[in-house]
C-alpha positions as CSV (number, residue, x, y, z in Angstrom):
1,X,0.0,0.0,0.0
2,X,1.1,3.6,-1.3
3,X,1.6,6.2,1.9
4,X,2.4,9.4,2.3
5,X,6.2,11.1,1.5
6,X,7.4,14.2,2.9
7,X,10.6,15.7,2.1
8,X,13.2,17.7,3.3
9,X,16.3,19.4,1.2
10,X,19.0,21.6,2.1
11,X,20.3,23.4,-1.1
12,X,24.0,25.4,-0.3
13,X,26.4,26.7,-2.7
14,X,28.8,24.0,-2.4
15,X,26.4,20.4,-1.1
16,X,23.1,19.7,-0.9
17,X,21.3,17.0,1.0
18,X,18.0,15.5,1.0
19,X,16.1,13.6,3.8
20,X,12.3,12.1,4.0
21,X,10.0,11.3,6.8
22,X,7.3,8.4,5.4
23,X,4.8,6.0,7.2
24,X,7.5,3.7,7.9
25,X,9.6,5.9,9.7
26,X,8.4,9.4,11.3
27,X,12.0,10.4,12.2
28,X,13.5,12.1,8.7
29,X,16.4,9.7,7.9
30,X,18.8,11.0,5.4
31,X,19.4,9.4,1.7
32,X,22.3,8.9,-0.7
33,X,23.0,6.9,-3.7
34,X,23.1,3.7,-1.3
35,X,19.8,4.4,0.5
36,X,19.9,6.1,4.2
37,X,23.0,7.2,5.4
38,X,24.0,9.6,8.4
39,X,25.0,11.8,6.5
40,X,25.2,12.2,2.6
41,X,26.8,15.2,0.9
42,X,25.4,15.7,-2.7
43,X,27.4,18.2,-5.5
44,X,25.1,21.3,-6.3
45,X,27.2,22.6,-8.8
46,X,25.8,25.9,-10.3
47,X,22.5,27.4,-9.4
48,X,21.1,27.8,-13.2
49,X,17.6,26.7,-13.5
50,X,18.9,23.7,-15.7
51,X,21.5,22.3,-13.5
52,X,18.8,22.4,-10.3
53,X,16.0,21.0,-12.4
54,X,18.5,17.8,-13.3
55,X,20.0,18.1,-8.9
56,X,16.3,17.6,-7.6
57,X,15.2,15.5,-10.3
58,X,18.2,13.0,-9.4
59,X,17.8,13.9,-5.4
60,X,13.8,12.7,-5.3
61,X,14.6,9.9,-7.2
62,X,16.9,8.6,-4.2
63,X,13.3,8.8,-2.6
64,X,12.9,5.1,-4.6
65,X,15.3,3.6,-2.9
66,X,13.7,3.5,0.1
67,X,10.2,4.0,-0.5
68,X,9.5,2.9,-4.5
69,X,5.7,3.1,-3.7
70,X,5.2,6.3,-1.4
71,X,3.7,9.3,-3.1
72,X,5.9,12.7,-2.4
73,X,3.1,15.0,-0.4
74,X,5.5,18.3,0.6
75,X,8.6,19.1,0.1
76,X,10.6,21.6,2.4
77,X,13.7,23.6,0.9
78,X,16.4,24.8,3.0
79,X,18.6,27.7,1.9
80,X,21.1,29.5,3.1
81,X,21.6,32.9,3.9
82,X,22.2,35.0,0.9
83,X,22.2,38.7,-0.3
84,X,18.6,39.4,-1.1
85,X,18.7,39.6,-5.0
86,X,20.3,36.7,-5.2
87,X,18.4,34.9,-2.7
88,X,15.2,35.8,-4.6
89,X,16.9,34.6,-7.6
90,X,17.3,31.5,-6.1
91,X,14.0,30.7,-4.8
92,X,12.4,31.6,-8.2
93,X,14.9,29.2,-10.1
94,X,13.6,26.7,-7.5
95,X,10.5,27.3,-7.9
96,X,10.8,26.9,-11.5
97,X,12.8,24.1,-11.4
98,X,10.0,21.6,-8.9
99,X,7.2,22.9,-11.6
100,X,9.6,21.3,-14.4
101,X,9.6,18.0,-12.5
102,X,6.2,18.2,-11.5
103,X,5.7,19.7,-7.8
104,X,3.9,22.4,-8.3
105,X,3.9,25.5,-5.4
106,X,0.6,24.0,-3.5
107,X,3.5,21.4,-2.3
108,X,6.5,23.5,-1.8
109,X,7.4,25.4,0.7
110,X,11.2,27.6,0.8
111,X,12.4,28.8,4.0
112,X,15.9,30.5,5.3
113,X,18.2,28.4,7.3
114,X,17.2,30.3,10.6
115,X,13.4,28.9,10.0
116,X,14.8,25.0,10.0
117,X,16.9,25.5,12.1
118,X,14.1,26.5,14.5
119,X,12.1,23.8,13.2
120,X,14.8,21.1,13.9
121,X,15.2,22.5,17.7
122,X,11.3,22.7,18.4
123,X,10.6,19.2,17.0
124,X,13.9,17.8,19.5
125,X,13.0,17.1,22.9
126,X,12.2,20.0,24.8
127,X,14.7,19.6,27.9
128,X,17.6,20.4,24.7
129,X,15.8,23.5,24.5
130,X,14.6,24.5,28.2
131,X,17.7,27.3,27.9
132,X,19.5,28.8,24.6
133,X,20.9,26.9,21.4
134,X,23.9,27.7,19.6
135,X,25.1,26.8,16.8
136,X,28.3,27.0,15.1
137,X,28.9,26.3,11.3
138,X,31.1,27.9,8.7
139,X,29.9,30.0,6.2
140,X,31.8,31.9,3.2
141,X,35.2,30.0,4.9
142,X,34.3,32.2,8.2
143,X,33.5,30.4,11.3
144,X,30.0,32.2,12.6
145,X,27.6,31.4,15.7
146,X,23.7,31.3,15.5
147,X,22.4,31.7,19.3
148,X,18.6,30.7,19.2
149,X,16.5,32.1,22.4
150,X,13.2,30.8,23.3
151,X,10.7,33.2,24.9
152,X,8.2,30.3,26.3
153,X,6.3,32.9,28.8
154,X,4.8,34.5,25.8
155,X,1.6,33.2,23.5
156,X,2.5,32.0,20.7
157,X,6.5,31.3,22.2
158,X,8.7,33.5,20.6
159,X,12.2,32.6,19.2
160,X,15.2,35.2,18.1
161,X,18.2,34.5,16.5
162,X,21.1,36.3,16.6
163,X,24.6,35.6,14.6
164,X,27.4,36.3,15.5
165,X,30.9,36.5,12.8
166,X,33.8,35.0,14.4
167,X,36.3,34.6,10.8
168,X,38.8,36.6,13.4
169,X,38.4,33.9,15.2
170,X,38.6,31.0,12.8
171,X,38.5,30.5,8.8
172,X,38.0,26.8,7.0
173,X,41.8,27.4,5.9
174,X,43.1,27.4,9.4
175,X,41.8,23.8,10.1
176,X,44.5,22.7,7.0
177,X,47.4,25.3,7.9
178,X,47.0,24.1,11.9
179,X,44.5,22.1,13.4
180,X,45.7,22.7,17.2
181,X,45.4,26.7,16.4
182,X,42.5,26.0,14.9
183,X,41.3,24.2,17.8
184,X,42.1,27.1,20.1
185,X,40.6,29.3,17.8
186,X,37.6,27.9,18.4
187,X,38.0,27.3,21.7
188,X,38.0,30.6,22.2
189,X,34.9,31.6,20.4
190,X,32.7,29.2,21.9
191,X,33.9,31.1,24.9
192,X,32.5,33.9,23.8
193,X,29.7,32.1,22.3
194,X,28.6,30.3,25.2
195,X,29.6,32.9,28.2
196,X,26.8,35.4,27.8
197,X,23.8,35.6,30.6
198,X,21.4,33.0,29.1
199,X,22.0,29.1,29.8
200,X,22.8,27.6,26.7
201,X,21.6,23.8,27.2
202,X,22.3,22.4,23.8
203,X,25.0,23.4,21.5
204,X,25.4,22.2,17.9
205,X,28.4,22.2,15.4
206,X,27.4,22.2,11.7
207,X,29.0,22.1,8.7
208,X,32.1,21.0,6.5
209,X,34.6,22.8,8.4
210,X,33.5,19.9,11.4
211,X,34.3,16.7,9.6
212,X,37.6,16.5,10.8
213,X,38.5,15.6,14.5
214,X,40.2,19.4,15.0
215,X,37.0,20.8,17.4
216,X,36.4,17.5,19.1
217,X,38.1,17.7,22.5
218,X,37.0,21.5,22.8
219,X,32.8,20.1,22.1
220,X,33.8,17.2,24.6
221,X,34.6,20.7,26.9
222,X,31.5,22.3,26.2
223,X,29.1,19.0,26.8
224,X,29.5,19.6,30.9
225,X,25.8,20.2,31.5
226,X,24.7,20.5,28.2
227,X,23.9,18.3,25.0
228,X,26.7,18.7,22.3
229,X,25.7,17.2,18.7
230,X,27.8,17.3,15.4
231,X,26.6,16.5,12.2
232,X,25.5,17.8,8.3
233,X,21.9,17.5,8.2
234,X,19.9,19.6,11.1
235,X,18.9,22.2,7.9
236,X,17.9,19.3,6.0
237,X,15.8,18.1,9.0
238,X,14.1,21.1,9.9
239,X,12.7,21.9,6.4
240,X,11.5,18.4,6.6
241,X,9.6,18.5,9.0
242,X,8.1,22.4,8.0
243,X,6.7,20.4,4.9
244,X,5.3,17.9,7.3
245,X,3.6,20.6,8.7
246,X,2.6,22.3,5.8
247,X,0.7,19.0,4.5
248,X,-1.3,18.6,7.8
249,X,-1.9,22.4,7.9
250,X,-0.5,22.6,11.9
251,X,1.0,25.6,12.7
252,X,4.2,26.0,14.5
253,X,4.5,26.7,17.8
254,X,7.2,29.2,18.0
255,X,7.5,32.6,16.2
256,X,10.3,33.3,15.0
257,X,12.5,36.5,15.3
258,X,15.4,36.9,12.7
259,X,17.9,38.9,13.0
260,X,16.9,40.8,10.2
261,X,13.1,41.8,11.7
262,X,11.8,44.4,13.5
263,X,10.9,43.3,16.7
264,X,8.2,45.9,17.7
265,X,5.2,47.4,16.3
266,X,5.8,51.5,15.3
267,X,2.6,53.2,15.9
268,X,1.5,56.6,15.5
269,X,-1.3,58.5,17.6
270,X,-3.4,60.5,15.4
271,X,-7.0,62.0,14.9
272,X,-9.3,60.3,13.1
273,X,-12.7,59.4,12.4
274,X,-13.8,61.3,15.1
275,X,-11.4,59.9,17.8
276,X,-7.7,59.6,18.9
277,X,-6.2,56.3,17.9
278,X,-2.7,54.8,17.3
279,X,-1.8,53.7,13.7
280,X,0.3,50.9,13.1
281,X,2.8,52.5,10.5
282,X,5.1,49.2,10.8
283,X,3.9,46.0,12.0
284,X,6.3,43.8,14.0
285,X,8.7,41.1,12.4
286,X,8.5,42.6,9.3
287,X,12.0,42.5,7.5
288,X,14.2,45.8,8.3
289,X,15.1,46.4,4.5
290,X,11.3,46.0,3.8
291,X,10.1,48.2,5.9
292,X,10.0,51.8,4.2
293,X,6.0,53.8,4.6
294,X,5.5,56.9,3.8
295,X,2.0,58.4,4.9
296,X,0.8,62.7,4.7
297,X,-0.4,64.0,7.6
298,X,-2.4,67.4,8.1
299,X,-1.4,68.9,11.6
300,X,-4.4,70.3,14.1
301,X,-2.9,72.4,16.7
302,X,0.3,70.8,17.2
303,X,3.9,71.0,17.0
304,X,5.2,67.1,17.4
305,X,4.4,63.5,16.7
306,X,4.0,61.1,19.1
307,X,5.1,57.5,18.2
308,X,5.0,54.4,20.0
309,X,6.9,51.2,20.2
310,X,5.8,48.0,21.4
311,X,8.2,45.5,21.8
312,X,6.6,41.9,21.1
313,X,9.0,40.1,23.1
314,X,8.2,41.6,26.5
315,X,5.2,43.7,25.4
316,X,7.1,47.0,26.7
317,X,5.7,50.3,25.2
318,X,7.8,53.2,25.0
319,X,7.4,56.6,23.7
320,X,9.2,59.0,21.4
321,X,8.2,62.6,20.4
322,X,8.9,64.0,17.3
323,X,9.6,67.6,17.9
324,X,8.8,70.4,14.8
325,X,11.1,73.2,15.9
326,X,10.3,76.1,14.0
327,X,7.7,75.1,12.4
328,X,5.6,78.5,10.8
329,X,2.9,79.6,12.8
330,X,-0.5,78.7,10.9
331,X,-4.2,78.4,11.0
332,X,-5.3,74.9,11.9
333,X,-5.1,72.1,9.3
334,X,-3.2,73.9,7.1
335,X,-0.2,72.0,7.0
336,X,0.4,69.3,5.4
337,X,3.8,66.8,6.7
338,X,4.7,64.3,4.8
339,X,6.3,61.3,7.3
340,X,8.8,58.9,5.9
341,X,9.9,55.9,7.9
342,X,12.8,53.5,7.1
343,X,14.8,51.6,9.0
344,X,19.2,51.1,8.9
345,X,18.8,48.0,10.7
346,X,16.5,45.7,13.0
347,X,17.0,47.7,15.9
348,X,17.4,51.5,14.7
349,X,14.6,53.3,13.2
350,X,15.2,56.4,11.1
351,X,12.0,59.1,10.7
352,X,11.9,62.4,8.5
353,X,9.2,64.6,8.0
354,X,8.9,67.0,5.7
355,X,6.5,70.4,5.5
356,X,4.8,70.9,2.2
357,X,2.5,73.9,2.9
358,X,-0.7,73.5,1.9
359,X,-1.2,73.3,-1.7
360,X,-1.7,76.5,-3.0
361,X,-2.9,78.4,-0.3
362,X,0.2,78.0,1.9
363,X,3.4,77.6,0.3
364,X,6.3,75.3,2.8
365,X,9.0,78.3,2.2
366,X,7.6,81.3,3.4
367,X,10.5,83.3,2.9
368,X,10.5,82.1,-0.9
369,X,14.1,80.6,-0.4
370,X,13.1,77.4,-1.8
371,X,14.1,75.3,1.2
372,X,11.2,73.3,3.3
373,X,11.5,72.5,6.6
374,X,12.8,69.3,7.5
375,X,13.2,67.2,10.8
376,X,14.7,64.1,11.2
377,X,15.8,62.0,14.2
378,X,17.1,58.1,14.6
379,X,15.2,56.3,17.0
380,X,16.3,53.0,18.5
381,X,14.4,49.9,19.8
């Protein structure tokens, strides 16, 4: 009898890997030519829409090997972190490249790495998670941490990740030139890692750069009250299970906060319809470098905007007034501001607003010089 199939890939620059979860086993177990294997590191080679198409076509196929009569019902793609045209680029090649072998988007789902490796943490045993994860893995040849928090007091639990670059630390060419400086270089970035106020109960190594044996005494350091794991798969994993999810429509548990979101609401108190309200000008975990509004306002008696933040991981409001300094002296609503909002990173918020009169009847340079009046102020989270 014919069951159900759900997949898992992790697609990187250099290797990819593919694992499945299927009525006979509900733990995803990864594949390679020879069937399941701990671990099975698969050539990308280029990311052209042809050369993918051919890499999952040959990758799902592996899927026969082990279960020849199992229909494929999700598949979960892993990728890594890239700059965000590319990225894009990528997903829409993938995208492209399922439809040509006949998964269509109603059975795909793409995440970042961050959201499997969530995924994979959540669906472990909750004790490895009771205090923070970290994970360590080399990326572009640089040695980087990944320190995963859960909030569990709040509803829905709340997860952010924060990286952390330690290539001064450690590169991939270091582990050739000298394995014991290597080692120490580690060593003394999991230091750093691992030494912050949070309990880190679980720590995870990932990647390449850990095949060898060169970080293996400073992990057997680091397992003294804690769970240590190395191994290839955990992105493979965690997208796995996501399009498990996906096909059963459950909805995750933990929310998660990248390091590139927002992690409050922006709110504006204005005057309308007849009443004071706040405005939500940016919603919270929106992406930093998508999160540009720009709204026009007509001032009532007043010199200053009043915006509010409310953090989502603690629920903390806090206020900020925009003051218009020398703003010219006029008769009620006849100003019009124009309010732009942008943001330099997750955690800093940048505001400008800009006088434009009032059409014809009020002109925004009084003194005809041709400059408006501007204000503009950074404002951090």
């Amino acid at each position: 009898m014919s069951g159900k199939l759900y997949i898992g890939i992790d697609i990187c620059r250099d290797y990819s890997q593919i694992v499945c979860i299927s009525d006979k086993f509900s733990e995803p177990q990864s594949l390679g030519k020879d069937g399941p294997a701990e671990s099975y590191l698969i050539p990308t080679g280029s990311l052209d829409r042809e050369n993918l198409t051919r890499l999952l076509r040959n990758m799902l196929n592996l899927t026969r090997l082990t279960s020849p009569d199992d229909t494929i019902a999700y598949v979960g793609v892993a990728v890594e972190k890239l700059p965000e045209e590319k990225e894009e680029s990528l997903k829409a090649a993938l995208k492209e490249s399922f439809e040509n072998i006949g998964i269509k988007e109603d059975r795909l789902i793409i995440v970042p790495h961050n959201e499997a490796l969530l995924s994979y943490v959540v669906h472990g045993k909750r004790t490895l998670w009771s205090g923070d994860t970290v994970l360590f893995e080399f990326r572009d040849e640089k040695l980087y941490s990944v320190r995963l928090t859960i909030n569990k007091k709040l509803k829905p639990m709340m997860a952010e990740i924060r990286e952390t670059d330690y290539g001064s630390y450690l590169k991939t060419t270091d582990i050739l030139k000298d394995p014991v400086k290597a080692a120490a270089g580690f060593d003394e970035a999991a230091e750093n890692a691992v030494s912050v106020s949070n309990m880190v109960s679980c720590i995870y190594a990932s990647g390449r750069g850990f095949e060898s044996t060169f970080a293996d005494e400073v992990l057997v350091k680091y397992a003294t009250g804690r769970k240590v794991y190395k191994g290839q798969n955990l992105y493979a994993k965690g997208a796995c299970y996501i399009a498990k999810m996906k096909a059963e429509n459950e909805e995750q548990t933990v929310t998660l906060l990248d390091s590139d979101m927002i992690p409050a609401s922006l709110r504006l108190k204005v005057y309308t319809d007849g009443k004071e309200q706040e405005i939500e000008l940016v919603p919270p975990l929106t992406k930093y470098s998508e999160a540009a509004v720009t709204k026009d306002l007509i001032l009532d008696e007043t010199d200053r905007l009043e915006f509010r933040f409310i953090d989502v991981r603690s629920d903390v409001k806090s206020k900020f007034d925009l003051s218009l300094d020398g703003l010219p002296n006029r008769s009620p609503r006849m100003t019009r501001l124009r309010l732009s909002v942008d943001f330099t990173e997750a955690y800093s918020c940048r505001i400008k607003a800009t006088d434009l009169g009032f059409g014809t009847f009020v002109r925004p340079d009084e003194s005809d010089t041709g400059i408006r009046h501007e204000w503009q102020t950074v404002m951090n989270i």
